[in-house]
C-alpha positions as CSV (number, residue, x, y, z in Angstrom):
1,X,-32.9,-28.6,4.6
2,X,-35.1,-29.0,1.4
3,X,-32.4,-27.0,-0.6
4,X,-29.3,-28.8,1.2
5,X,-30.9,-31.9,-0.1
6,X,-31.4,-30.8,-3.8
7,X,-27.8,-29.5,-3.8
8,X,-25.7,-32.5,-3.1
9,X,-27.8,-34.9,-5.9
10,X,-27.1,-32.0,-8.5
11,X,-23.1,-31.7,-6.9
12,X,-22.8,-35.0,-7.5
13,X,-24.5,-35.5,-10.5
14,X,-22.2,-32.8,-12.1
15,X,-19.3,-34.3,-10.8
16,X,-20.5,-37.6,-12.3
17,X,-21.4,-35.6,-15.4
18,X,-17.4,-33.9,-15.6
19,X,-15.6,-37.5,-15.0
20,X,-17.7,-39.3,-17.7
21,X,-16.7,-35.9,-20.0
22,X,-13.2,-36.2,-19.3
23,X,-13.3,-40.0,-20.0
24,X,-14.9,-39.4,-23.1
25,X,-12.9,-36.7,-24.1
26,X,-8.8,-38.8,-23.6
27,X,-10.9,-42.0,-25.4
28,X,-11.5,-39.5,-28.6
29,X,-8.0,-38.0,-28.2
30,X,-5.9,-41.6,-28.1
31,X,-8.8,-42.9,-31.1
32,X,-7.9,-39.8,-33.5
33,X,-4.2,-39.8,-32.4
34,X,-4.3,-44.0,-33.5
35,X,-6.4,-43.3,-36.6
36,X,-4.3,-40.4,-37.7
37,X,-0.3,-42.5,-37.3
38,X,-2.2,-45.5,-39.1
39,X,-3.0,-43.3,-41.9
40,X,0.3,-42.0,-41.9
41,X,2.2,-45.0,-42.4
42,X,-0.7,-46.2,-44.5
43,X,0.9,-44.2,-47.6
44,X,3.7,-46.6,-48.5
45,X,7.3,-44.7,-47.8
46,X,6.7,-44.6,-43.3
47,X,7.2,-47.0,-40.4
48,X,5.5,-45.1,-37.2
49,X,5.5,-47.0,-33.8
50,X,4.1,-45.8,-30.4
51,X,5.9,-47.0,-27.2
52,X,5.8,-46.2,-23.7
53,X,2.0,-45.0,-24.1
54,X,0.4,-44.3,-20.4
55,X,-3.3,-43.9,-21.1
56,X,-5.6,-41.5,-18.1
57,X,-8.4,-39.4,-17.5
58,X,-5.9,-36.2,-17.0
59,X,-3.0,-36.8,-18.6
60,X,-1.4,-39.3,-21.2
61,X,1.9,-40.0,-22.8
62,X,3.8,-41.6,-25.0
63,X,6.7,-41.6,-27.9
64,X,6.3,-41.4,-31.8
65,X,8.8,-42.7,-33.9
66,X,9.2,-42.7,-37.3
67,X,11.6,-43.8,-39.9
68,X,11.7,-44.7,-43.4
69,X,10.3,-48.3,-44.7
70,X,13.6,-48.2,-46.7
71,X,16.9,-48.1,-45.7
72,X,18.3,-46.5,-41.5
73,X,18.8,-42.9,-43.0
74,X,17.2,-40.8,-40.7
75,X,14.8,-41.7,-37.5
76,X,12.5,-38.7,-35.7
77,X,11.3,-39.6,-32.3
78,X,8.2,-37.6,-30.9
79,X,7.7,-37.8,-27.0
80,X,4.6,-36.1,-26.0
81,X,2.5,-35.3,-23.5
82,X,-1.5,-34.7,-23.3
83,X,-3.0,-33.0,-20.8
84,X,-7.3,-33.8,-21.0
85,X,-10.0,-31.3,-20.7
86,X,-13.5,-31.8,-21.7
87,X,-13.3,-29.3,-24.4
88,X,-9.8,-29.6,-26.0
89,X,-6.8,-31.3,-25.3
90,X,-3.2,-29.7,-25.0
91,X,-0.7,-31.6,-26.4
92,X,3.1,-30.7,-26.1
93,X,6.9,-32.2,-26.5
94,X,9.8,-31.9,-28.4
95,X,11.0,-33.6,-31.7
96,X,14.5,-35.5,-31.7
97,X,15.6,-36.3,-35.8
98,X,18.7,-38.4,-35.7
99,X,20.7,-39.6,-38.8
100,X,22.2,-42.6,-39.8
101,X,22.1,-46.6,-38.5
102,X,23.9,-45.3,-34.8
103,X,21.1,-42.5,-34.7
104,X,23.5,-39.8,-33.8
105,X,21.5,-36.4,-32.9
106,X,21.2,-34.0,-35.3
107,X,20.3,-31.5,-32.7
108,X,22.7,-31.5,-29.8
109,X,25.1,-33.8,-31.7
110,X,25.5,-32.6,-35.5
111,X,24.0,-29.2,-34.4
112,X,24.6,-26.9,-31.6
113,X,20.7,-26.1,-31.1
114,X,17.9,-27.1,-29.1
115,X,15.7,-29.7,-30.2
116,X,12.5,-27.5,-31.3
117,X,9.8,-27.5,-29.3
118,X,6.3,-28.5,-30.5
119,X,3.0,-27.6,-29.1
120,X,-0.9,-28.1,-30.2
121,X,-4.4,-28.4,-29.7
122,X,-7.3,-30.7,-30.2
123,X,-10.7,-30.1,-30.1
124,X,-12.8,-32.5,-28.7
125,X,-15.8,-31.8,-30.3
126,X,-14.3,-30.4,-33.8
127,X,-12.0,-33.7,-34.4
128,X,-10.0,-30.9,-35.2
129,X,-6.2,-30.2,-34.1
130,X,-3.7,-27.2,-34.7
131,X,-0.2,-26.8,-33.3
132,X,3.1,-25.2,-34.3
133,X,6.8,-26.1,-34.2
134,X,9.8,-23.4,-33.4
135,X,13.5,-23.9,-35.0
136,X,16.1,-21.8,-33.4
137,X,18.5,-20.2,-35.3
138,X,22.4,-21.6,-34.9
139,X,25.9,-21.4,-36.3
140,X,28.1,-24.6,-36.7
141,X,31.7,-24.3,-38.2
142,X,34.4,-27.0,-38.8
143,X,37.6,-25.8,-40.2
144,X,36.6,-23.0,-43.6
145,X,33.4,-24.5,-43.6
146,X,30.3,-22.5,-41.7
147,X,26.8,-22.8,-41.6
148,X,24.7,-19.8,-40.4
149,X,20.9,-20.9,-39.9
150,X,18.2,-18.0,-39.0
151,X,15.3,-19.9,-37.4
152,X,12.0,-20.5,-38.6
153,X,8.5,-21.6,-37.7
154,X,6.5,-24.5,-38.5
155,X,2.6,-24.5,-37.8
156,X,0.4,-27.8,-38.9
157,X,-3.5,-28.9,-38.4
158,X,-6.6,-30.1,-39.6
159,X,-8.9,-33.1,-39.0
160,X,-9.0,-36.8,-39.9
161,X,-8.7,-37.0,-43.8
162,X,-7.6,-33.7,-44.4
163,X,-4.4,-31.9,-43.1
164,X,-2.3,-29.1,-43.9
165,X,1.2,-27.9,-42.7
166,X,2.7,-24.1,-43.6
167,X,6.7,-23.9,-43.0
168,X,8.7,-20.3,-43.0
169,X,12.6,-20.7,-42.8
170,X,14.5,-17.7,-42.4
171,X,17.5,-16.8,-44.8
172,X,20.6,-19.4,-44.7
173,X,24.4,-19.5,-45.6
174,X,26.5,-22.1,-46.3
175,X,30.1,-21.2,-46.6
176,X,33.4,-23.0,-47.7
177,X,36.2,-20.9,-47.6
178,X,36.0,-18.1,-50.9
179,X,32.9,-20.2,-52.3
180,X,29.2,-19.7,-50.6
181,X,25.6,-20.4,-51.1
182,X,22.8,-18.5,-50.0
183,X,18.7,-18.9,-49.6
184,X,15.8,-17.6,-48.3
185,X,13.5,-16.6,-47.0
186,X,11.8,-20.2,-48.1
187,X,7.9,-20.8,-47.4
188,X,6.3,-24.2,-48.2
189,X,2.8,-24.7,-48.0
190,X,1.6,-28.5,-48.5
191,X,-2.0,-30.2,-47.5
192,X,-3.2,-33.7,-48.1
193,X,-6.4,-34.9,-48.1
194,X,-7.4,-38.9,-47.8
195,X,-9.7,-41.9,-47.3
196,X,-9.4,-44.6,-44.7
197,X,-6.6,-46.4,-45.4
198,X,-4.7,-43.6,-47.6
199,X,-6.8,-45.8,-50.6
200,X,-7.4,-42.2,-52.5
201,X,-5.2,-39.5,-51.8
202,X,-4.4,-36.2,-52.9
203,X,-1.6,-34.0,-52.0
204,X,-0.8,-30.5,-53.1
205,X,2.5,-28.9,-52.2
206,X,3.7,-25.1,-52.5
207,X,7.6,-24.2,-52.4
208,X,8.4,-20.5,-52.7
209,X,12.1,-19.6,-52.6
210,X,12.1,-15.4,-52.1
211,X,16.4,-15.6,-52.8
212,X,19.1,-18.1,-54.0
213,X,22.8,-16.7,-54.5
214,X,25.7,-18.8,-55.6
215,X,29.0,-17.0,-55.6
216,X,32.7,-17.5,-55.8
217,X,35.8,-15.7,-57.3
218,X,34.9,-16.2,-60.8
219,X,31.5,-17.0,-61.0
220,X,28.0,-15.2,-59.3
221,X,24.6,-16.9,-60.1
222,X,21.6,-14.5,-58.5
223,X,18.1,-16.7,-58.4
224,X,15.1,-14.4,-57.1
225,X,11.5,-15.8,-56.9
226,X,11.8,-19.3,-57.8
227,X,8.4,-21.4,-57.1
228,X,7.8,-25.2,-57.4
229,X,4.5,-26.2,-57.7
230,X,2.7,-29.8,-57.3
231,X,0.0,-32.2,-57.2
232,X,0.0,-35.8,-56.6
233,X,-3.4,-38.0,-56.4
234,X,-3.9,-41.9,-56.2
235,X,-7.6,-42.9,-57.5
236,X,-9.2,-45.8,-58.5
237,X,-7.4,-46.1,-61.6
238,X,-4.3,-44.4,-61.6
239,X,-1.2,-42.5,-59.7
240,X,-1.0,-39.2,-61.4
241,X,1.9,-36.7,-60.5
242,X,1.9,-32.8,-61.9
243,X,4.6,-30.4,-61.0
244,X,5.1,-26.7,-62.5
245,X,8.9,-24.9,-61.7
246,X,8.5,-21.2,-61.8
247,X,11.8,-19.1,-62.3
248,X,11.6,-15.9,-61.2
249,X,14.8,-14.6,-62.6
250,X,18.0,-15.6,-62.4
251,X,21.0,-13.3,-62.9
252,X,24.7,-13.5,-63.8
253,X,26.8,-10.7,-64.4
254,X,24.0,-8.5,-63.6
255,X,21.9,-9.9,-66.7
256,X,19.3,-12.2,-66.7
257,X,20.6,-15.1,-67.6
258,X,17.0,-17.4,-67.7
259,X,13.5,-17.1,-66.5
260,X,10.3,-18.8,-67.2
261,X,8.7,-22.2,-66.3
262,X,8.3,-25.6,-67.3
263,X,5.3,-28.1,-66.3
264,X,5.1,-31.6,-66.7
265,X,2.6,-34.1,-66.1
266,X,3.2,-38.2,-65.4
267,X,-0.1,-40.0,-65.2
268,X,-1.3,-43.6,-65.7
269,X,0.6,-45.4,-63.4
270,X,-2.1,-48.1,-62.6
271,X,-3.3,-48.0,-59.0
272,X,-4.8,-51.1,-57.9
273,X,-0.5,-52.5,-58.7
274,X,0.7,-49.4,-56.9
275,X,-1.4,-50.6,-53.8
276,X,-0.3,-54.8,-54.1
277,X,3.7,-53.3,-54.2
278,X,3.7,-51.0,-51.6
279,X,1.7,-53.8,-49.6
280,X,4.6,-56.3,-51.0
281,X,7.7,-54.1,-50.3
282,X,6.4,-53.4,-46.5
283,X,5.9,-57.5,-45.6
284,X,9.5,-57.7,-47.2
285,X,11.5,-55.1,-45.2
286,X,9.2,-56.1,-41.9
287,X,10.4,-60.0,-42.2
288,X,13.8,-58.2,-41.5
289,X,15.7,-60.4,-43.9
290,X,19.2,-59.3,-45.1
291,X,18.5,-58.6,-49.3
292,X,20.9,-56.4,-51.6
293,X,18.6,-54.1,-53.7
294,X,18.6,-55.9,-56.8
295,X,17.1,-58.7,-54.8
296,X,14.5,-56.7,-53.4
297,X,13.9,-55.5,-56.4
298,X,13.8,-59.2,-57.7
299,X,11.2,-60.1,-54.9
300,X,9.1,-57.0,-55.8
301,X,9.3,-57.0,-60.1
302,X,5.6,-58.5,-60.5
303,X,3.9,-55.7,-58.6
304,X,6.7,-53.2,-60.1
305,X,6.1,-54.5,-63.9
306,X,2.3,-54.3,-63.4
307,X,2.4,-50.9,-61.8
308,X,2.9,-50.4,-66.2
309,X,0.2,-51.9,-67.3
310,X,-1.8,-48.9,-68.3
311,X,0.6,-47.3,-70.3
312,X,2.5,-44.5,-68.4
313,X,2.7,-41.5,-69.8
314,X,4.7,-37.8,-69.3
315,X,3.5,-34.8,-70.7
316,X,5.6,-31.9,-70.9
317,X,2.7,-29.0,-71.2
318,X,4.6,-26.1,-71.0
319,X,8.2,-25.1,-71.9
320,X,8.7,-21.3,-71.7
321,X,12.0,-20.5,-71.3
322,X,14.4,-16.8,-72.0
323,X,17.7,-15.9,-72.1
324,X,18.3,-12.7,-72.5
325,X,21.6,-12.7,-71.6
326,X,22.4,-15.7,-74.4
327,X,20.1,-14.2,-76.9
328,X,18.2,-18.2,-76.5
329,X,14.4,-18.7,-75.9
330,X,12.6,-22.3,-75.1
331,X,9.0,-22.8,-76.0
332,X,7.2,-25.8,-76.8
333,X,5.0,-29.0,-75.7
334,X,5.0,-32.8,-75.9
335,X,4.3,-36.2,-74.8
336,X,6.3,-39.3,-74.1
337,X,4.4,-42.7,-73.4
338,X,5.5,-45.8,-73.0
339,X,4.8,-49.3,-74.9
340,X,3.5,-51.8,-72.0
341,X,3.0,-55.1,-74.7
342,X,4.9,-58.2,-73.1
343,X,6.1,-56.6,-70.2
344,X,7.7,-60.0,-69.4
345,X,10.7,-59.3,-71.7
346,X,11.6,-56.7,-69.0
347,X,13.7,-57.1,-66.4
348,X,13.5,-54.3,-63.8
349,X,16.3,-55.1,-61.5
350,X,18.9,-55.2,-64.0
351,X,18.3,-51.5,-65.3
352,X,21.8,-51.1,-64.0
353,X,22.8,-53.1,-67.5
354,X,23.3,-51.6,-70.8
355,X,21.5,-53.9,-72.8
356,X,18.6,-53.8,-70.1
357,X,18.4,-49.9,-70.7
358,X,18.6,-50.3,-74.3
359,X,15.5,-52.8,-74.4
360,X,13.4,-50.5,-72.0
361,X,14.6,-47.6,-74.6
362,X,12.5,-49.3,-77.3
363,X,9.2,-49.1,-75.5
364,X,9.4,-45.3,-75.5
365,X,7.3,-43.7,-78.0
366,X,6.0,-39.7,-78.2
367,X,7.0,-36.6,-80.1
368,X,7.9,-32.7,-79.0
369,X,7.3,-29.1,-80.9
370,X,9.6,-26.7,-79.9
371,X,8.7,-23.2,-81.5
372,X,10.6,-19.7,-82.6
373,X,13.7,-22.1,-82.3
374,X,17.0,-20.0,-82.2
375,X,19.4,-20.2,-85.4
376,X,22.3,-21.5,-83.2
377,X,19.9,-24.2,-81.8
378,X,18.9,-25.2,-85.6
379,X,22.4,-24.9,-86.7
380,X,23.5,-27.3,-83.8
381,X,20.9,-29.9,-84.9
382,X,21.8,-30.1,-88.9
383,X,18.8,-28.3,-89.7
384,X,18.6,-24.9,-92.1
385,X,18.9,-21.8,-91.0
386,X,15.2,-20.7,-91.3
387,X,14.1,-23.2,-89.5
388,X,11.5,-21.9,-87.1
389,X,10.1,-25.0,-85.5
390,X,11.5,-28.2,-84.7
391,X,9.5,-31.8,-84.9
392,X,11.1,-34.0,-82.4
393,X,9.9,-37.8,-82.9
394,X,10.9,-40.7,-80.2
395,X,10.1,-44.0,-82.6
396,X,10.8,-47.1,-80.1
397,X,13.7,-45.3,-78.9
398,X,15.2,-43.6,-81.5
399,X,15.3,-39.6,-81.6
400,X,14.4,-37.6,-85.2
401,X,14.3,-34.2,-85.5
402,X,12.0,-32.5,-88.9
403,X,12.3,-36.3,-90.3
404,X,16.1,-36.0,-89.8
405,X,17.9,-38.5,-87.5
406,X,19.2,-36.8,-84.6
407,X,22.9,-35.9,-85.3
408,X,25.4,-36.6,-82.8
409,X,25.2,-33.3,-80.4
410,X,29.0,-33.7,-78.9
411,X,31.8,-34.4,-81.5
């Protein structure tokens, strides 16, 4: 009798124990799921909406969707489906893109394929969450036109502030009657890291293309190894973008017609007025109002204008180009900056004009060195033939090359 009444306080008190754990554990799962689509759209360019959210102990659902602030291009809609335990969570659905303002289906409508399948896993007591997405292969023709996709596998995770996402698309071909283009195996590697609010960020981003083929009757371009690099980071001062584009080899006529790598670096676009117009531009497109572009742009030019205020500035550090094949070669550095004195004069949304790009023309200062410079290339630019390296100056607009100005390149 003594144990029978010991056993049903401690049944109970485990079962007690177990539903507070569960309860705990779908209040953690819908916090971090909230936290981490705030954060999302938090970075400017995303509108994300939940609906149809059923909350439980055991189970909970609900629909993602998410589109761009800008413009009905594209839509992706997310049902999913939790199921609670006290240790992780299992979290499964499927992923629905549709394109343009009557949302037709790009898979099931456009494309004869299954909408992928997603599935993932939180852990409770990690924050942490790691998942993967499945695209099947498929084949769509109309008339000469075909596209042959092989399938490919998407896996994401990572915890609050910090994610990462890895992508591996098998080889692709596009063809249009004689005339077809060719790519892959691709990889793409990306992770961003964050404060609340997406305040700071930092995102770094890996594209690796193993093959790209171009050919047609008269014409065969070969592209192996090509990688894009890059790194983005909003601080407390500044929006500063770096990218590097890595070319393998590319072949024509079974010669190597370039290889090499540029980098370039923007920086100094001022924070704190990156912030106030991606703050503006969302109030603006969420009061739904009908505005053409140049209006919106209208609206927005304060916040755009100030976004300058620094000084911007793009470095090209690297240029290291060959051409075996043309006998050329490309190396050199440089800097371009712009003037921000009496940004008033400006007038962003008529950048469409002539005389509008001429004035912004005349606030670009910087100058390039291009070395070993190839006779032809000296030849083309007025310059004698032992000319080794080239001094290119950008005075308020205006192009001079060794002191020279720049002779017309097209007669």
């Amino acid at each position: 009798m003594r144990k029978e009444r010991l056993i049903v306080p401690v049944v109970v008190g485990l079962a007690l124990l177990w539903a507070v754990a569960q309860y705990i554990a779908s209040l953690l799962f819908e916090r971090e799921l909230a936290r981490a689509l705030e954060d999302l759209e938090a970075r400017g360019e995303l509108v994300v909406e939940r609906s149809e959210v059923e909350r439980g102990w055991l189970a909970s659902s609900g629909t993602v969707r998410i589109s761009p602030l800008l413009g009905d291009g594209w839509q992706l809609v997310v049902p999913y489906r939790a199921r609670h335990g006290v240790l992780s969570t299992r979290v499964d659905g499927q992923a629905h893109p549709t394109l343009g303002p009557h949302q037709v289906r790009l898979f099931g409508d456009a494309l004869p394929s299954r909408a992928p399948h997603w599935q993932a896993r939180y852990q409770t007591l990690g924050g942490s969450l790691e998942g993967d997405v499945r695209l099947s292969p498929f084949l769509v023709s109309q008339g000469l036109r075909e596209l042959d996709f092989q399938g490919g596998k998407i896996t994401f995770g990572g915890e609050y502030g910090d994610w990462w996402l890895r992508a591996r698309l098998q080889p692709w071909r596009l063809t249009d009657g004689v005339a077809s283009l060719e790519a892959g195996p691709a990889t793409l590697e990306s992770r961003y890291a964050y404060t609340e609010g997406a305040y700071h960020f930092t995102q770094h981003d890996l594209l690796r293309l193993d093959s790209l083929a171009w050919r047609q009757p008269d014409l065969e371009l070969e592209g192996s190894e090509l990688l894009y690099r890059s790194h983005m980071q909003l601080d407390d001062r500044e929006l500063r973008l770096d990218g590097e584009l890595t070319l393998g080899r590319v072949m024509a006529a079974e010669q190597v017609l370039l290889t090499g790598k540029v980098a370039m670096e923007l920086s100094r676009i001022h924070a704190d007025a990156l912030r106030a117009a991606l703050r503006r531009l969302r109030e603006e497109v969420m009061q739904a109002h009908r505005q053409t572009p140049r209006e919106l742009v209208e609206r927005l030019e304060p916040e755009l204008l100030a976004m300058l205020h620094d000084s911007p500035r793009l470095d090209v550090t690297a240029v290291d180009l060959d051409s075996p094949m043309l006998g050329l070669s490309a190396r050199g550095e440089g800097a371009l900056i712009f003037d921000p004195r009496r940004l008033d004069e400006l007038n962003v949304a008529r950048l469409d004009e002539e005389a509008e790009q001429a004035r912004w023309l005349t606030r670009l200062d910087g100058d390039f060195t291009w070395h070993d410079v190839p006779t032809v290339v000296a030849l083309w630019l007025g310059q004698p033939l032992d000319t080794r390296e080239l001094e290119i100056d950008v005075v308020r607009g205006r192009v001079r090359v060794n002191g020279r100005p720049l002779p017309p390149l097209w007669r």
